[in-house]
N, C-alpha and C positions, 0 to 999 in steps of 0.2 A: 925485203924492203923495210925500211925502219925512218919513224916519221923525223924530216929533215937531213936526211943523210946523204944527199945532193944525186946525182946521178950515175954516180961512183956508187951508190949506196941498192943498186940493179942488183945482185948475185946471181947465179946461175946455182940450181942446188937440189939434189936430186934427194927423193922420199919414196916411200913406200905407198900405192894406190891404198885412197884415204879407207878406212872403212866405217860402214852406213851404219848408221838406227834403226831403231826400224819405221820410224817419221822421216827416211831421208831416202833420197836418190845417188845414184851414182854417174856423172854426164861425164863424157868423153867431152874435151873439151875442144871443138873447134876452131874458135877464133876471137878474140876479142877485141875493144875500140875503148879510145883514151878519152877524158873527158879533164876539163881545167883542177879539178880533185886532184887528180893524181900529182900533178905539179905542187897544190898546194901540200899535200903530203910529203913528197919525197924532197923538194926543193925548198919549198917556204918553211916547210915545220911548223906551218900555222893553220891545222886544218881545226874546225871545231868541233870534232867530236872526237872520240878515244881510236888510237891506235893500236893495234897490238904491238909488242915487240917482233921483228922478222915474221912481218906479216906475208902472204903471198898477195900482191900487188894485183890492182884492178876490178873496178867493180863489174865493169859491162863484160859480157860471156855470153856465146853460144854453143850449143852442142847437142849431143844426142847421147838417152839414158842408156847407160847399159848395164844397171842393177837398180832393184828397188827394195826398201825395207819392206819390213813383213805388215806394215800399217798401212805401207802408202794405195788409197784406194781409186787417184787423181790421174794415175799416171803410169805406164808401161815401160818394159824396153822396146825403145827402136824410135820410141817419140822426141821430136825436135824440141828444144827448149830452149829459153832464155831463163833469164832471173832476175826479182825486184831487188834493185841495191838493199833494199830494209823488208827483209824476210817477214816480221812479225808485224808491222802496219799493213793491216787487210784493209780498213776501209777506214774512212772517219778523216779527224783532223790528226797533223801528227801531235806525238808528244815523245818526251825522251824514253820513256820504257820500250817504244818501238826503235829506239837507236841503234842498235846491234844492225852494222851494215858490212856485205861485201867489201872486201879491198881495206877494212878498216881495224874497226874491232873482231871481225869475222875473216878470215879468210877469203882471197878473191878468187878470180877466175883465170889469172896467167897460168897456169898452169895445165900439165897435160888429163888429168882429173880432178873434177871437184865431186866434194860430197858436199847436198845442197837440198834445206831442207824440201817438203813437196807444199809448204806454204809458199816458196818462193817463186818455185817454177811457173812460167807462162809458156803456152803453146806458142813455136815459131809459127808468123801467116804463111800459109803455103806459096806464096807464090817466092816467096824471101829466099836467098840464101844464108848459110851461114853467118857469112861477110857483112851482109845487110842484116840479118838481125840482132848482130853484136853493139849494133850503133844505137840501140835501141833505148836502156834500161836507165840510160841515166839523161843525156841531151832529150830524147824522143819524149819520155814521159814527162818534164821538165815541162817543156813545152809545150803539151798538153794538158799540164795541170794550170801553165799561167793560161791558159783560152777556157777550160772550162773548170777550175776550181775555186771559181769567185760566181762574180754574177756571168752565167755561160753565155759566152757570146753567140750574137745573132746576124744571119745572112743581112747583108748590107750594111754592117755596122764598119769603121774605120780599126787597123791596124798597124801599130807601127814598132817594126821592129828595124834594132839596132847592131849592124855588121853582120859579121857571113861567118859565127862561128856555129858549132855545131846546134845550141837551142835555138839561135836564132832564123838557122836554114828550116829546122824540123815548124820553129812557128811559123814560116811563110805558107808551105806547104799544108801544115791545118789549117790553115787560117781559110787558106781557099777551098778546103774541101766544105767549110760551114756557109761560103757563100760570102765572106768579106773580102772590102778591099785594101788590099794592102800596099803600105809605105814603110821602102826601108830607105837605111842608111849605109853607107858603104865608100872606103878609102879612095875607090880609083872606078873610073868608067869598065875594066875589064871585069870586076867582080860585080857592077851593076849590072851589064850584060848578060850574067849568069843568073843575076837574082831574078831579070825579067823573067827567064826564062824557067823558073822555077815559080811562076806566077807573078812576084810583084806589080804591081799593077805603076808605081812611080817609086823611083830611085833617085837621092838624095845622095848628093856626092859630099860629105862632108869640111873635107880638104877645100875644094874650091866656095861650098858655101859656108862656112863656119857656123854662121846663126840657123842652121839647120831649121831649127824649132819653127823660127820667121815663115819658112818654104815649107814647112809642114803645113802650117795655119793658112799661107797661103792657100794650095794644094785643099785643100778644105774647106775654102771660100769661109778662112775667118774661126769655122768653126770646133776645129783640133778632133783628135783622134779618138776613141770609144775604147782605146784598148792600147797601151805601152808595154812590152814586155822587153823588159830594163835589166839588160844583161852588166852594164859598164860600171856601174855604181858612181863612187863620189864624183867621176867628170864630168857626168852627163846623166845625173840628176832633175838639174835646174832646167836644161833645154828639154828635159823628158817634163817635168811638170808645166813647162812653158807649151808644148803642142799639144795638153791633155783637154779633153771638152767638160764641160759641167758633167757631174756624174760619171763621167771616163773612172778609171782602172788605171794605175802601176801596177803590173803583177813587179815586183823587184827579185829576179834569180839569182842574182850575185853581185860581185865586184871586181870583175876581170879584171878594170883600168885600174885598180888601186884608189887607196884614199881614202880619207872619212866622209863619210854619207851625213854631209852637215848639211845638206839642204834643207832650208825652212821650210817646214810643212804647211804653214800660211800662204805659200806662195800657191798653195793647190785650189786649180777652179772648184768653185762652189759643189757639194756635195761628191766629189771624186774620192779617188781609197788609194792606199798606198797596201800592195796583201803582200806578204813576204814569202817566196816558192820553196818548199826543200823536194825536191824530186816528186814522189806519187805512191799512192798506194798502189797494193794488188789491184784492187778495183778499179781505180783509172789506169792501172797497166792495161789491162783486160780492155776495157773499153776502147783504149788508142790502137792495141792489135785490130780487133772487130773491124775500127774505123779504117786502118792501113789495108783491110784486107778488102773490104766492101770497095775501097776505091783503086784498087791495087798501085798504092803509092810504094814507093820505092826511094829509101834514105839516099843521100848526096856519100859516095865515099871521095876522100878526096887520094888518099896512096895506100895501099897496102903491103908489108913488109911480111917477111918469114919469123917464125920462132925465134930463130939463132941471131937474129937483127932487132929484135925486142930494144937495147940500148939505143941503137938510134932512131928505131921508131919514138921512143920518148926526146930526145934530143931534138928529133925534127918537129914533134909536135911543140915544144918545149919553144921555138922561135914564133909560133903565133901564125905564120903564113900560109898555114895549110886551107883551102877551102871546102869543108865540106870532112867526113871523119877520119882520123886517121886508125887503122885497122893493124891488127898483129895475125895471121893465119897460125893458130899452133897446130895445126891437124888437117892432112888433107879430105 
């Protein structure tokens, strides 16, 4: 894959099983799940951080070791694994020296082996499968770092997240395991239906009510939400500053909807934050497993496709309609 090279720019291309360091593992590679990245990579050519040339595509991956370097002292063969997209941010705030990421400037996870250092690796929950924990490493911790990588939100606090893609299924789903309640937003009463059902506590039809933000405030007698986690960027902005409460939170993860992020920041209630998400570290990986496992939550998949249909698993995710993650099985 090679950044901007549209969906034609997929190859099929066989190599030799990578070989290890001895700070590295070898993961048979199970299965892995797409995240808005990969678009920006292959389609937009506008991702922000470095690409290799004919990269292997993909940061999210699951699988099972089946070699270790002669260092690695974290980890066995036969142990289930996933992987932090940015290998080398262990803990802390990021910065770009920890940039080196899966699917990017490093090698990804489409493939039938990766070699992958044993900084990266996270134990699959056991109750997960493969499928399920492929969904994991970039939406899931995402997710988890807009609820607790600012100020950590607390049981009873307001949430309000926006549409049904993949960060924003994985924040309904925290959101209730910490005890909040949650408001989302959503195109059409069939994927409100679904979002109840994955906890939302009130759903927001956007289409019919446009002023969303108005029926958020409403919905809060007045008072607006404790917590926005702001997947859409420049279109929905203003209505995300408009439902936020004094001292509320933007966590902002991206810019699906397109557009510059000109919204005025004076428009933000008194003492409120605007925090900017890039994914998580090892240590809040680590954390969001523990938390998936204590309550044995289970990711939203929304279709899963074979290996050899890789192309149109990207094509289909590529129209936006999917609810919930779109998965590639490389390995039975």
């Amino acid at each position: 894959m090679n950044l901007g090279a549209g969906l034609d720019g997929l190859v099929l291309k066989e190599h030799d099983v990578p070989a290890i360091l001895p700070s590295e593992v070898l993961v048979r590679v199970h299965a892995v799940s797409l995240n808005f990245r990969e678009l920006m990579i292959l389609v937009d050519g506008k991702y922000p951080l470095p690409v290799k040339p004919d990269v292997i595509a993909v940061s999210d991956g699951a699988g099972e070791i089946v070699a270790v370097g002669s260092n690695v002292t974290r980890a066995k063969v036969g142990d289930r694994v996933t992987a932090s997209i940015f290998p080398r941010w262990i803990d802390g705030a990021f910065s770009l020296e920890f940039a080196a990421q899966l699917g990017g400037s490093l090698d990804g996870m489409l493939t039938e082996y990766a070699a992958l250092s044993e900084d990266a690796i996270i134990p699959i929950p056991e109750h997960l499968c493969y499928l399920e924990a492929a969904t994991l490493p970039c939406a899931g911790v995402t997710a988890w770092n807009a609820l607790t990588g600012g100020k950590r939100l607390q049981a009873g606090e307001v949430v309000l997240t926006l549409g049904s893609g993949g960060v924003s299924l994985f924040a309904v789903q925290f959101a209730k395991l910490f005890g909040a309640r949650v408001i989302a937003t959503t195109s059409n009463n069939t994927k409100a239906a679904r979002l109840s059902s994955l906890g939302a506590d009130d759903v927001v039809n956007y289409q019919s009510v446009p002023d969303w933000a108005a029926e958020v405030r409403r919905l809060t007698m007045g008072l607006g939400v404790d917590r926005v986690v702001e997947v859409g960027g420049g279109p929905t902005m203003s209505q995300s500053f408009a439902a936020l409460s004094s001292g509320g939170e933007v966590a902002l993860v991206g810019n699906v909807g397109g557009g510059a992020l000109t919204t005025d920041l004076s428009t933000l209630a008194p003492a409120a934050t605007v925090r900017r998400v890039a994914v998580g570290s090892r240590v809040q990986f680590l954390s969001m497993a523990r938390a998936i496992s204590a309550n044995r939550m289970r990711p939203v998949i929304d279709r899963v496709f074979s290996f050899e249909e890789a192309p149109f698993a990207f094509a289909y995710y590529a129209e936006q309609k999917n609810f919930g993650k779109v998965v590639i099985r490389v390995s039975s």
